[in-house]
GULUM-593356 format. One line per 3 residues: number of its first residue (from 1); their letters; for each residue x, y, z of C-alpha. Coordinates in nm, 2 decimals, always signed. Layout:
! residues N
NUM) a) X/Y/Z  ...
! end
This chain:
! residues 593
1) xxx) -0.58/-0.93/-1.60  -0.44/-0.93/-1.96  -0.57/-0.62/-2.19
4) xxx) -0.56/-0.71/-2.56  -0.65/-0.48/-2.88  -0.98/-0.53/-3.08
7) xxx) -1.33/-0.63/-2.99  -1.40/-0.92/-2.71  -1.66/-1.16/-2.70
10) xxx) -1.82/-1.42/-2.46  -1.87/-1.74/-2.53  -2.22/-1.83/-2.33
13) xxx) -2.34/-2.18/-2.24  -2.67/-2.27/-2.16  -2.87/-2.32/-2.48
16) xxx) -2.82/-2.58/-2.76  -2.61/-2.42/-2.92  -2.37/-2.18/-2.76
19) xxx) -2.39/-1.81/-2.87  -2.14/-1.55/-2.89  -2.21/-1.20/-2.71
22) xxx) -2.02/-0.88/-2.65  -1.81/-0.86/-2.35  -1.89/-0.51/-2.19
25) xxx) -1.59/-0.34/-2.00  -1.64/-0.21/-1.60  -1.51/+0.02/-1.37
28) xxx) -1.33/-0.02/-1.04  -1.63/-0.10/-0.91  -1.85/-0.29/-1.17
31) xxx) -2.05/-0.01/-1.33  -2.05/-0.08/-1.73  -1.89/+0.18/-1.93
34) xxx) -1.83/+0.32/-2.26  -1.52/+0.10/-2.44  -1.42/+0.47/-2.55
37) xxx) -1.32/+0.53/-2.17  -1.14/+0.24/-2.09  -0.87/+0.00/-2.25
40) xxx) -1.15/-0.34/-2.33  -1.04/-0.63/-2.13  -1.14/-0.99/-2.02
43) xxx) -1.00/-1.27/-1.87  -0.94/-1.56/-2.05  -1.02/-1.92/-1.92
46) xxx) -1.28/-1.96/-1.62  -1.60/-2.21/-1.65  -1.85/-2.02/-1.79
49) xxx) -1.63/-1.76/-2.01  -1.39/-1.81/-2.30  -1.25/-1.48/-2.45
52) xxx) -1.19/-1.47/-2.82  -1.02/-1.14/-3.01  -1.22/-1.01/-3.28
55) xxx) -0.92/-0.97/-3.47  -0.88/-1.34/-3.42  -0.91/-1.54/-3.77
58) xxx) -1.26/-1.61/-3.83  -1.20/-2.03/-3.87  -1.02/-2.01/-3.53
61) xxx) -1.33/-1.85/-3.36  -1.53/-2.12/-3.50  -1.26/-2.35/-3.39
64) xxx) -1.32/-2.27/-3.03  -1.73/-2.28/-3.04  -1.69/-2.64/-3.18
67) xxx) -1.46/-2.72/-2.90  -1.69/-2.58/-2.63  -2.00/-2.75/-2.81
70) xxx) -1.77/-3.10/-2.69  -1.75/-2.98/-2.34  -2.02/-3.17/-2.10
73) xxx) -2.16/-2.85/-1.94  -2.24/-2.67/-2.24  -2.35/-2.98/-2.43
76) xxx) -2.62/-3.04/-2.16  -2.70/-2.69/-2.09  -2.62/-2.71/-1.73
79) xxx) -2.44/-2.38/-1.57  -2.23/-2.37/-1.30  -2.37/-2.36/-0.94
82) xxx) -2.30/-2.06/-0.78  -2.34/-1.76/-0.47  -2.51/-1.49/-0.54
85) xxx) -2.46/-1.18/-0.28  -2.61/-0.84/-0.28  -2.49/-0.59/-0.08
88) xxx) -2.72/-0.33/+0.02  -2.67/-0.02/+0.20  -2.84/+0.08/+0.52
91) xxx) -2.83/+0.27/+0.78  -2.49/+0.27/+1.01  -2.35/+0.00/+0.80
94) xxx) -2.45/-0.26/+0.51  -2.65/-0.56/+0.44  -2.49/-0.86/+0.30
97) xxx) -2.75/-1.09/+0.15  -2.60/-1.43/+0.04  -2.86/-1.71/-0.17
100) xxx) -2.63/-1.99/-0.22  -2.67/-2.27/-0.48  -2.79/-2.52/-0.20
103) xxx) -2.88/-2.61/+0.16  -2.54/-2.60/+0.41  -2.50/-2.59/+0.77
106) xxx) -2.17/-2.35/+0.75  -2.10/-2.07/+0.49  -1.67/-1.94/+0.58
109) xxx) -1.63/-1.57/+0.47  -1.28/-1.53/+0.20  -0.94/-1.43/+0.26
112) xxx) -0.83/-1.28/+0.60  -1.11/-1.33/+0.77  -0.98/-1.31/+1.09
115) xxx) -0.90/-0.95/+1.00  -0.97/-0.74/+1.35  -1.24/-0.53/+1.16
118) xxx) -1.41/-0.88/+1.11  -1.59/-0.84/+1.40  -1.80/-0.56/+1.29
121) xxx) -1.99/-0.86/+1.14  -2.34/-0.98/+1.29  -2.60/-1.24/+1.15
124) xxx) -2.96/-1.10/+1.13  -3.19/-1.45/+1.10  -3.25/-1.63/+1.43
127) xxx) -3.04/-1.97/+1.44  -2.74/-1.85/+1.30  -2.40/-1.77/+1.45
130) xxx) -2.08/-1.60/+1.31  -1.75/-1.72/+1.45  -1.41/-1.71/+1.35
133) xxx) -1.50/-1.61/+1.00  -1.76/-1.88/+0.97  -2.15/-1.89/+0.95
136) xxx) -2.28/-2.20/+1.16  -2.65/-2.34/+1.19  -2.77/-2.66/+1.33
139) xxx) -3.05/-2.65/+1.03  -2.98/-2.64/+0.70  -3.01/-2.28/+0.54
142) xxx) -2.99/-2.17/+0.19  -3.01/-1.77/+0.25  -2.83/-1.54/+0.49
145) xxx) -2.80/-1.17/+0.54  -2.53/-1.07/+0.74  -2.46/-0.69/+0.86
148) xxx) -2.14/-0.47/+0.86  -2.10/-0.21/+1.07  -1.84/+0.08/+0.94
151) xxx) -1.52/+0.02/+1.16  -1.41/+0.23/+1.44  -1.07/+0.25/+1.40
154) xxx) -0.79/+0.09/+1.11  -0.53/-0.11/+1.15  -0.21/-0.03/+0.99
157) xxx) -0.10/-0.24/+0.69  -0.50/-0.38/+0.73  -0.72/-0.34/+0.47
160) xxx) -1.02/-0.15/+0.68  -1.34/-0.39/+0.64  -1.60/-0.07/+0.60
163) xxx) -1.57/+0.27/+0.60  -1.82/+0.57/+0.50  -1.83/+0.83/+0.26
166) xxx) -2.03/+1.11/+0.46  -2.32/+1.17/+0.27  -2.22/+0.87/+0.00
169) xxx) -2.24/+0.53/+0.09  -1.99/+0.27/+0.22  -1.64/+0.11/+0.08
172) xxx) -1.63/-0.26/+0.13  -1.33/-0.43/+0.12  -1.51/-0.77/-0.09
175) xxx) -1.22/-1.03/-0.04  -1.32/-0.98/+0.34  -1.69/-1.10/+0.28
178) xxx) -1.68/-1.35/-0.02  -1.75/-1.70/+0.05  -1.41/-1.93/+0.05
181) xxx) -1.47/-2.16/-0.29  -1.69/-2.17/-0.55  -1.78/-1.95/-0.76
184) xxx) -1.98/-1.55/-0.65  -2.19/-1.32/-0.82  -2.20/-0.99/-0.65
187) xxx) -2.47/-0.77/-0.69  -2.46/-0.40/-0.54  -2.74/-0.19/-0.49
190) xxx) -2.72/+0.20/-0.50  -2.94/+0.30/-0.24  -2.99/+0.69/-0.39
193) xxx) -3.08/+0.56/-0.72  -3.23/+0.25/-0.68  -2.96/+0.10/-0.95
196) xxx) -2.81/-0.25/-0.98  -2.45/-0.29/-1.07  -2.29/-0.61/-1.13
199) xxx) -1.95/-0.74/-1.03  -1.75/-1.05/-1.12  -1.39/-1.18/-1.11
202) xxx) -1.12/-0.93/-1.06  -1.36/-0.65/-1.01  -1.41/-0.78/-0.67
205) xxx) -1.06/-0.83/-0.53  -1.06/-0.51/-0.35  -1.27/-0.22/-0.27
208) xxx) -1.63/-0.17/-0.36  -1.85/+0.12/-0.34  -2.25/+0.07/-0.19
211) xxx) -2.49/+0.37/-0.18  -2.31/+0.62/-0.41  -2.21/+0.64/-0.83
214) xxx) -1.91/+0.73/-0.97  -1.84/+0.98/-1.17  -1.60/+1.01/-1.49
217) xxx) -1.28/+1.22/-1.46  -1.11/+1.17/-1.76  -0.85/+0.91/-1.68
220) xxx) -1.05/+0.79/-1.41  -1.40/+0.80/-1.24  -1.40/+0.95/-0.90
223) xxx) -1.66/+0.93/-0.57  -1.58/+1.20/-0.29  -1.75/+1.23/+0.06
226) xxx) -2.02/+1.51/+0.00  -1.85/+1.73/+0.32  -1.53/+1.75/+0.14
229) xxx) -1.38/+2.08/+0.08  -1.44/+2.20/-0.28  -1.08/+2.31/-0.28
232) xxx) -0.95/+1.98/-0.20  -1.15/+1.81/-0.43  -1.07/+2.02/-0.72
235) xxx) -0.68/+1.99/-0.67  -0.77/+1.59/-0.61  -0.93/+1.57/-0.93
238) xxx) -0.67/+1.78/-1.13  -0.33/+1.66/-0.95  -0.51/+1.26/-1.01
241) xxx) -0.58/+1.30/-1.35  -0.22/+1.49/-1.44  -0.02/+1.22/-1.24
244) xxx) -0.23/+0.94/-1.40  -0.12/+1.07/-1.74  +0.26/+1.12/-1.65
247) xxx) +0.29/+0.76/-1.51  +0.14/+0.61/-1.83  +0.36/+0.81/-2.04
250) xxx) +0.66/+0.73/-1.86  +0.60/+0.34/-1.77  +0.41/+0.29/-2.12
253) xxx) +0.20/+0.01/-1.98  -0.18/+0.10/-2.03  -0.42/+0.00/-1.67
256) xxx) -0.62/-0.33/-1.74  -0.91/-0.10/-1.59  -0.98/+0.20/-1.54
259) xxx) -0.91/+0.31/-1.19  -1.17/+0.45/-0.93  -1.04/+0.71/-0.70
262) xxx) -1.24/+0.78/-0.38  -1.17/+1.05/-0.14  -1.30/+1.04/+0.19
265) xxx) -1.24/+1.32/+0.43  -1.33/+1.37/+0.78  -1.36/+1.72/+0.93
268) xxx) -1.09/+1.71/+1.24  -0.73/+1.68/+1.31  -0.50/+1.40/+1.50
271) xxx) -0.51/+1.45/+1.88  -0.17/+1.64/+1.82  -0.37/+1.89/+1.60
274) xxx) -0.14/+1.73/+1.27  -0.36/+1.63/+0.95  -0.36/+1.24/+0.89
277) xxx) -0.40/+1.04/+0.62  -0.42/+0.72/+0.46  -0.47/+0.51/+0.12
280) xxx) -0.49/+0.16/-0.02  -0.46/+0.03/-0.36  -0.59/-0.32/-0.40
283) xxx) -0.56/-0.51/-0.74  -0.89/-0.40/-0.83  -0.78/-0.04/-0.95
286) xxx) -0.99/+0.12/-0.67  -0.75/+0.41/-0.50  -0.90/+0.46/-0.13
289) xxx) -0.76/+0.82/+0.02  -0.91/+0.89/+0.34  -0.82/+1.25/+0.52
292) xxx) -0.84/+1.37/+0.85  -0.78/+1.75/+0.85  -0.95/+2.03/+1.02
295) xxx) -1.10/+2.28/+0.73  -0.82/+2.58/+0.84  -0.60/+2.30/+0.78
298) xxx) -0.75/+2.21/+0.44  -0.72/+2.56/+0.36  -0.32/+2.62/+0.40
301) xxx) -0.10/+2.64/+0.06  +0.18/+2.46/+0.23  -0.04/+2.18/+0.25
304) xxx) -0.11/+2.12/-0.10  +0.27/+1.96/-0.12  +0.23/+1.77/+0.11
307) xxx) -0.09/+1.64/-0.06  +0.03/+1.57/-0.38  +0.28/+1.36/-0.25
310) xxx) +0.07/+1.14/-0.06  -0.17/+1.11/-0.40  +0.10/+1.06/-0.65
313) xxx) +0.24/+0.76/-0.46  -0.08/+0.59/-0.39  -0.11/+0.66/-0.75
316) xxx) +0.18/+0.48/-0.86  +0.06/+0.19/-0.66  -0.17/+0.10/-0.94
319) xxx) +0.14/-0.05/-1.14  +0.35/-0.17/-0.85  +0.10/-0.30/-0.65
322) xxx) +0.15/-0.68/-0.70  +0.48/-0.72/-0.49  +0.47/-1.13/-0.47
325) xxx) +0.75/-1.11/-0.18  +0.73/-1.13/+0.19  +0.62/-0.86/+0.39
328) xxx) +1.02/-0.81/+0.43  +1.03/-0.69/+0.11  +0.77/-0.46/+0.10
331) xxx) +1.05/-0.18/+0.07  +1.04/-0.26/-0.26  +0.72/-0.16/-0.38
334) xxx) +0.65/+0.11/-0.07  +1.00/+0.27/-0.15  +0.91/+0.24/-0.54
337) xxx) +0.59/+0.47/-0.51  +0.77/+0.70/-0.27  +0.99/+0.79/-0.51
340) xxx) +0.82/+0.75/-0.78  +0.61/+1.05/-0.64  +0.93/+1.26/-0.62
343) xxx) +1.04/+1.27/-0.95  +0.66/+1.29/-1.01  +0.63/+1.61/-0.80
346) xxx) +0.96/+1.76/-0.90  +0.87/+1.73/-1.29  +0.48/+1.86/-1.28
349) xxx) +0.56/+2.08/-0.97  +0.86/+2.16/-0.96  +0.83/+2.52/-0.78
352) xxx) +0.66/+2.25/-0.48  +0.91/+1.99/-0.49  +1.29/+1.92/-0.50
355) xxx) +1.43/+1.56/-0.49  +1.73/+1.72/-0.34  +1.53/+1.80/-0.01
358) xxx) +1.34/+1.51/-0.04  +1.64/+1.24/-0.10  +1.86/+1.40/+0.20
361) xxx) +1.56/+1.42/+0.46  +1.49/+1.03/+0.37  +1.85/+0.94/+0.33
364) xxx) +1.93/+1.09/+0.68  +1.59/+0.91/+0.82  +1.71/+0.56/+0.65
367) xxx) +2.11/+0.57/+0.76  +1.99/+0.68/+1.12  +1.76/+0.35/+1.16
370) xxx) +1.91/+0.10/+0.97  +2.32/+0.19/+1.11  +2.50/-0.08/+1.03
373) xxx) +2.21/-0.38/+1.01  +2.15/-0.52/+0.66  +1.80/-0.46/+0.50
376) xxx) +1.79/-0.81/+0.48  +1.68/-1.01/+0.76  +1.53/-0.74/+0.99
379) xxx) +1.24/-0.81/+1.24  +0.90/-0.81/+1.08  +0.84/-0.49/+1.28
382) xxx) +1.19/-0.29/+1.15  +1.11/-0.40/+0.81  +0.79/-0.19/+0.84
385) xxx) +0.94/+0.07/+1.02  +1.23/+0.12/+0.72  +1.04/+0.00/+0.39
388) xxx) +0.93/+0.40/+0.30  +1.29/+0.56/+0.38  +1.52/+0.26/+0.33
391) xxx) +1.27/+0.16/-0.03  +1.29/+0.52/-0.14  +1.67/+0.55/-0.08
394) xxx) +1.75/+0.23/-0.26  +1.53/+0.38/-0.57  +1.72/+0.72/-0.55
397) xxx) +2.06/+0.46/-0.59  +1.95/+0.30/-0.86  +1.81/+0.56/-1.06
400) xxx) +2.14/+0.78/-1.08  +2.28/+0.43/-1.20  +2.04/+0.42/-1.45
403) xxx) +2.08/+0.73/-1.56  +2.46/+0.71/-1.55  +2.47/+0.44/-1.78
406) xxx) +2.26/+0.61/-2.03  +1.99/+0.37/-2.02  +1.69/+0.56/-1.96
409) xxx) +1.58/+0.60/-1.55  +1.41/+0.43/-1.25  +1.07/+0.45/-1.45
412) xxx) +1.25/+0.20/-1.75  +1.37/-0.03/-1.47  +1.00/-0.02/-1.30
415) xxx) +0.88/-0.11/-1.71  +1.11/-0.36/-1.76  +1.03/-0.51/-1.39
418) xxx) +0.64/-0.50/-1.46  +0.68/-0.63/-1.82  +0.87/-0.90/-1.72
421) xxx) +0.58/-1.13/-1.62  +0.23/-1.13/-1.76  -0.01/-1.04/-1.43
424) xxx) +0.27/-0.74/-1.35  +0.40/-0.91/-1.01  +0.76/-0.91/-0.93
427) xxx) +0.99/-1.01/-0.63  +1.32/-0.93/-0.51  +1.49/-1.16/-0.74
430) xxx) +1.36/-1.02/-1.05  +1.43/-0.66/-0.87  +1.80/-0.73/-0.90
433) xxx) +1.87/-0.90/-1.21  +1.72/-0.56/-1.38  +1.95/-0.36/-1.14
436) xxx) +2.24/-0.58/-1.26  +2.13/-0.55/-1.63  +2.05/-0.16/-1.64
439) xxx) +2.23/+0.00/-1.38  +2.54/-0.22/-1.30  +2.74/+0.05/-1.16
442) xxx) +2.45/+0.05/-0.90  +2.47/-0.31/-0.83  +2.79/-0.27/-0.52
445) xxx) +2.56/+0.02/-0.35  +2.28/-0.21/-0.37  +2.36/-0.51/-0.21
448) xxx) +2.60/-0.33/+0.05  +2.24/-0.22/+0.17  +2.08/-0.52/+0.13
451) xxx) +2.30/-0.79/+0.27  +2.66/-0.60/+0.37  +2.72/-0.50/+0.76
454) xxx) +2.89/-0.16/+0.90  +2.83/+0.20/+0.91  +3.11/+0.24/+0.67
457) xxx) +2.89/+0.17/+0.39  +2.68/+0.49/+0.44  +3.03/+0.68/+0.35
460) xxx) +3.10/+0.42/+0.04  +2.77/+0.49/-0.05  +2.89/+0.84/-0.06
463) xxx) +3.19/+0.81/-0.27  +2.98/+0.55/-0.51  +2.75/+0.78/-0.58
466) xxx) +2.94/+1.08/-0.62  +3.10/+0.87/-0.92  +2.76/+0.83/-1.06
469) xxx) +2.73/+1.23/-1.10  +2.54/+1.30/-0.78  +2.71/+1.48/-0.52
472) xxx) +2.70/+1.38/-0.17  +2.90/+1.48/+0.15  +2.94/+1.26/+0.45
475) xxx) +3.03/+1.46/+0.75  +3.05/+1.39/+1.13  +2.76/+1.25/+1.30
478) xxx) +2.50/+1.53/+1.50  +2.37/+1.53/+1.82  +2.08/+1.35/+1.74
481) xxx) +2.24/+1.06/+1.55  +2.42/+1.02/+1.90  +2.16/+0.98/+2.10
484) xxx) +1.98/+0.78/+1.89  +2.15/+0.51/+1.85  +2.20/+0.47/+2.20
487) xxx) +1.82/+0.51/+2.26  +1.76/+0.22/+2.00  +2.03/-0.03/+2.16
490) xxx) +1.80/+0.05/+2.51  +1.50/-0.03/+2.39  +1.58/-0.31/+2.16
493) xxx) +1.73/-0.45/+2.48  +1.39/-0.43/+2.67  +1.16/-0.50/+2.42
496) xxx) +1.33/-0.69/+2.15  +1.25/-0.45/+1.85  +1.22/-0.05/+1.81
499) xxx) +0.87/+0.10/+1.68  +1.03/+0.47/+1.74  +1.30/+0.72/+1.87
502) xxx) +1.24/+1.09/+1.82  +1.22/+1.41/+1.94  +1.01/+1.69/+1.98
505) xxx) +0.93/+1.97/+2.28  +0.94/+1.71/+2.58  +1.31/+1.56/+2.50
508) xxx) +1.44/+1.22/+2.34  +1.13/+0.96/+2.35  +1.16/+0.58/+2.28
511) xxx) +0.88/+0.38/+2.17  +0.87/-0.01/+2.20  +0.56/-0.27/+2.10
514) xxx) +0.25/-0.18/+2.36  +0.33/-0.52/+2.54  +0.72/-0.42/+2.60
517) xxx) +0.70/-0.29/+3.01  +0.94/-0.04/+3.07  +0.86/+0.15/+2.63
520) xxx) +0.57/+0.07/+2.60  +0.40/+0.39/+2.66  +0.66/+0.55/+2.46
523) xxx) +0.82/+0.74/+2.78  +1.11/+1.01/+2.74  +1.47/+0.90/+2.81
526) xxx) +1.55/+1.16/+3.13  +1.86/+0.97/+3.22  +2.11/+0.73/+3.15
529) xxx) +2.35/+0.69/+3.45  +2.30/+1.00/+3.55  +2.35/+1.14/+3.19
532) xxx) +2.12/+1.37/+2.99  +2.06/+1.32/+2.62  +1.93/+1.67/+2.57
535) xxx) +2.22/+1.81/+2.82  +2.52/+1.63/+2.65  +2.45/+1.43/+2.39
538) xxx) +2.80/+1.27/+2.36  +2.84/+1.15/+2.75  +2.49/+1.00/+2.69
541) xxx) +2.57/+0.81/+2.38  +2.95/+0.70/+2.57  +2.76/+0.57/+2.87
544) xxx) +2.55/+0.37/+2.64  +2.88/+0.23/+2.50  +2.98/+0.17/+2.80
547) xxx) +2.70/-0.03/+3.00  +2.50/-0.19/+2.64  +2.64/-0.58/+2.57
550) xxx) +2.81/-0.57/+2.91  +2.55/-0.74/+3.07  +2.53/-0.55/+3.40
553) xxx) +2.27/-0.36/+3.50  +2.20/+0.08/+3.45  +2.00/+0.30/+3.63
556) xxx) +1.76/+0.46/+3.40  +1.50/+0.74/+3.45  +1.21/+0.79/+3.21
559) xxx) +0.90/+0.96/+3.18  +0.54/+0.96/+3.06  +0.27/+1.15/+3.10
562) xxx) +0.47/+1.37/+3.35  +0.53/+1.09/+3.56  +0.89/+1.00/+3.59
565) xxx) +1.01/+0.67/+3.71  +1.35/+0.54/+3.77  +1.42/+0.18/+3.67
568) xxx) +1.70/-0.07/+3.65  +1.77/-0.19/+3.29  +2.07/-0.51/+3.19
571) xxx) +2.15/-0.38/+2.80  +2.21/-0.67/+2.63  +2.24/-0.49/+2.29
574) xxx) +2.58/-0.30/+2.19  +2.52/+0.02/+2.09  +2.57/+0.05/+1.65
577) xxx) +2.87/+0.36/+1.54  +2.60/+0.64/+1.49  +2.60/+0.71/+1.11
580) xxx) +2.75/+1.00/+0.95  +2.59/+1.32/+0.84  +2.45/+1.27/+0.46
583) xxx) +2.41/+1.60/+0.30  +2.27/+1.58/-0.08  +2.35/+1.91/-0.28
586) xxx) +2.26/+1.73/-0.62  +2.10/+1.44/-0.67  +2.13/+1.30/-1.00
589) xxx) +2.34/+1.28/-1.24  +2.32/+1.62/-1.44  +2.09/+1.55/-1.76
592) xx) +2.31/+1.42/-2.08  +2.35/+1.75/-2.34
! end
């Protein structure tokens, strides 16, 4: 959506003769507001709406009305047909009411909805069904009501359908619900208050909020679950509003609308007793946080960090959002925000956060996994599994490069890159010709990661950016880096692709897709040959070596869930040089005097 200066009006058809009426600005979720709290926007084009500037030269304002008055629709008066759905809240879930413009025998729900969460979705009226995303009848039917329950579970990278806000209301991801085609009129109905609030076009690609108002935060209006912890809500509040302002100072690109943060939290930690969390950012401005933490959990000062990190990215999402590349790529805009929220954290916090400590923990993470495999053409599953580590690290390169050539920093390339096209999206493409153009010096260390081969590069990465003004050391690879990349050359052989290697109190674990038989569980390596990883972590990386791409068969001993098992495995897949030890003792380039 494009945000223009001055007043906006709405050219309305309908009567005789057209008339022209303010456009009123919403929120994330389609409540009007004041214009003094947002930047006015509107969309230009559509078949009921044309947008005119006030600042616009009267004669051309009249130019357009006498334009419209030639247009069919509006010369006859006739509107354009269209859905109207209210959503309602209830109990356990919400109501979905749909009175469409005329009788049908099928009404198909709108984008991805075959999403797993889909199925949450029942038909109340006799003679209806819902299958496969689509509403059936044998009679024609002009109304529906449809109800969602909240989801039991999310999906990762999958937008969750419905999900509550104790003691709030619901957030409804609308694209899931919206009938495919045409044109929708959403109506939401606060079930506290009794109010009405009406949503239209972009306000509805996203998250909505049923059964609870907003409030206004400054920057941004806000909705938290009523069982949240009033410490974690104030810092929420204050960290939100401090990172919004520090973005739009250093991007300079002002939000088409103002965004709607909404914090739910649930009172319990992971079955390992860690706190979880998770966020979306759709294009509609509206920043989802949920967190599962237990209240002593809530409570700890080390937490806060951790916190802040997790909100300033999401944060950052609502300028880099609208990645137009594969899921491949999504490095790009996943590794943007991560660091994003570094330098973020590092500048407003900086007795919290060091980009030292976080660069070398992600650099080590990133040169670990990706060994000598370009970014480029991963599985669909490694791409996810790099995109935060391997994104991030690529952004720590190219910002010393900016900042080596004197031309500003990884936020001017991130302004450039949004400016560049009118709805802010971007791709890779566009992603290196701004590398090439403000941080050339970067441009080798870029596409050695992207598209070169060899674990040499992590050591020319080194030296590259040592030039630059950082100062890196590559030593010789630890214990760990052995055994992990033999443990990721045995379980790419058996299941094709790796979803994890690690190690905590049991040992050395390996985790493979679910379906994968002999990692699926995510069992601990005991033995390879006869060789322990946590014993000797060198004969266990040579026998790797030794028996991976031979093609002959090596007895292997695992374990889950105290159950060991001893199995035969063929390694098809040489084992990759283990990476060398990165250690980052400054960062960037020292600031110019």
């Amino acid at each position: 959506m494009a945000s223009f200066p001055g007043k906006y009006f709405e050219i309305v058809p309908g009567a005789r003769t057209p008339r022209i009426e303010p456009v009123y600005a919403e929120d994330g979720i389609g409540r009007a507001v004041s214009r003094r709290d947002v930047v006015p926007s509107c969309e230009p084009g559509g078949a009921e709406r044309v947008c005119v500037n006030s600042s616009t030269n009267r004669h051309f304002r009249w130019l357009i009305v006498g334009i419209w008055l030639l247009l069919p629709a509006a010369a006859s008066g006739r509107s354009v047909a269209r859905t109207t759905l209210t959503i309602i809240p209830a109990d356990g879930g919400v109501r979905l009411a749909y009175a469409l413009p005329g009788p049908v025998n099928s009404l198909a729900l709108g984008k991805d909805a075959q999403a797993p969460s889909v199925a949450n979705i029942s038909t109340v009226e006799p003679g209806l069904s819902l299958e496969d995303g689509v509403v059936r009848s044998a009679r024609p039917f002009a109304r529906v009501t449809l109800f969602v329950r909240a989801d039991s579970r999310e999906v990762d990278s999958v937008y969750p359908l419905l999900s509550p806000i104790a003691g709030k209301g619901f957030v409804l991801f609308a694209p899931y619900v919206l009938p495919t085609g045409g044109r929708t009129h959403v109506v939401i109905e606060d079930g506290v208050h009794r109010n009405r609030s009406e949503l239209s076009g972009a306000a509805l690609d996203g998250y909505v909020v049923t059964g609870a108002s907003t409030e206004n935060s400054g920057l941004f209006r806000s909705v938290t679950s009523a069982n949240t912890p009033v410490s974690l809500r104030e810092m929420v509040m204050d960290r939100s509003g401090k990172l919004l302002a520090f973005y739009q100072a250093r991007l300079k690109i002002p939000l088409s609308r103002k965004p709607v943060v909404v914090l739910a939290y649930t009172d319990k930690a992971t079955e390992s007793g860690r706190w979880s969390n998770r966020g979306d950012v759709p294009p509609n401005g509206v920043v989802f946080l949920r967190i599962n933490a237990s209240a002593a959990q809530i409570g700890d000062p080390a937490l806060t960090g951790r916190l802040t990190a997790f909100l300033s990215h999401e944060l950052f999402h609502l300028w880099n959002g609208n990645n137009t590349g594969p899921s491949s790529d999504w490095w790009l805009h996943e590794g943007g925000a991560e660091y994003a929220s570094w330098i973020a954290g590092a500048t407003l916090w900086p007795a919290e956060f060091s980009v030292e400590t976080s660069v070398g923990g992600t650099l080590r993470t990133c040169s670990m996994f990706l060994g000598s495999r370009p970014m480029i053409g991963l599985s669909d599953l490694d791409a996810r599994s790099v995109r935060y580590p391997c994104g991030a690290v690529m952004q720590w390169v190219v910002d010393a490069g900016v900042r080596a050539g004197k031309n500003g920093d990884a936020f001017s390339l991130w302004r450039r890159l949004l400016s560049e096209r009118r709805d802010g999206s971007y791709g890779l493409t566009d992603f290196r010709t701004e590398v090439t153009k403000l941080a050339s010096n970067s441009r080798g260390s870029v596409d050695a990661l992207l598209d070169g081969k060899g674990i040499a590069r992590w050591r020319d990465l080194a030296q590259a950016m040592n030039h630059m003004g950082a100062h890196v050391e590559a030593g010789s690879p630890t214990d760990f880096t052995l055994r992990l990349a033999a443990a990721q050359a045995l379980v790419r052989s058996a299941c094709g692709t790796v979803q994890g290697v690690g190690e905590d109190k049991r040992g050395l674990y390996a985790q493979g897709p679910k379906s994968c038989v002999m990692f699926g569980d995510g069992p601990v390596i005991e033995r390879l040959d006869g060789f322990a990883p946590m014993v000797s972590a060198s004969d266990f990386y040579e026998a790797a070596v030794k028996h991976c791409g031979s093609g002959v068969a090596v007895p292997l001993t695992l374990n889950a869930a105290g159950a060991a098992r001893s199995q035969d495995l063929t390694c098809t897949v040489p084992v990759d040089p283990p990476a060398p030890a990165l250690t980052i003792f400054r960062a960037l380039p020292p600031p110019r005097q």
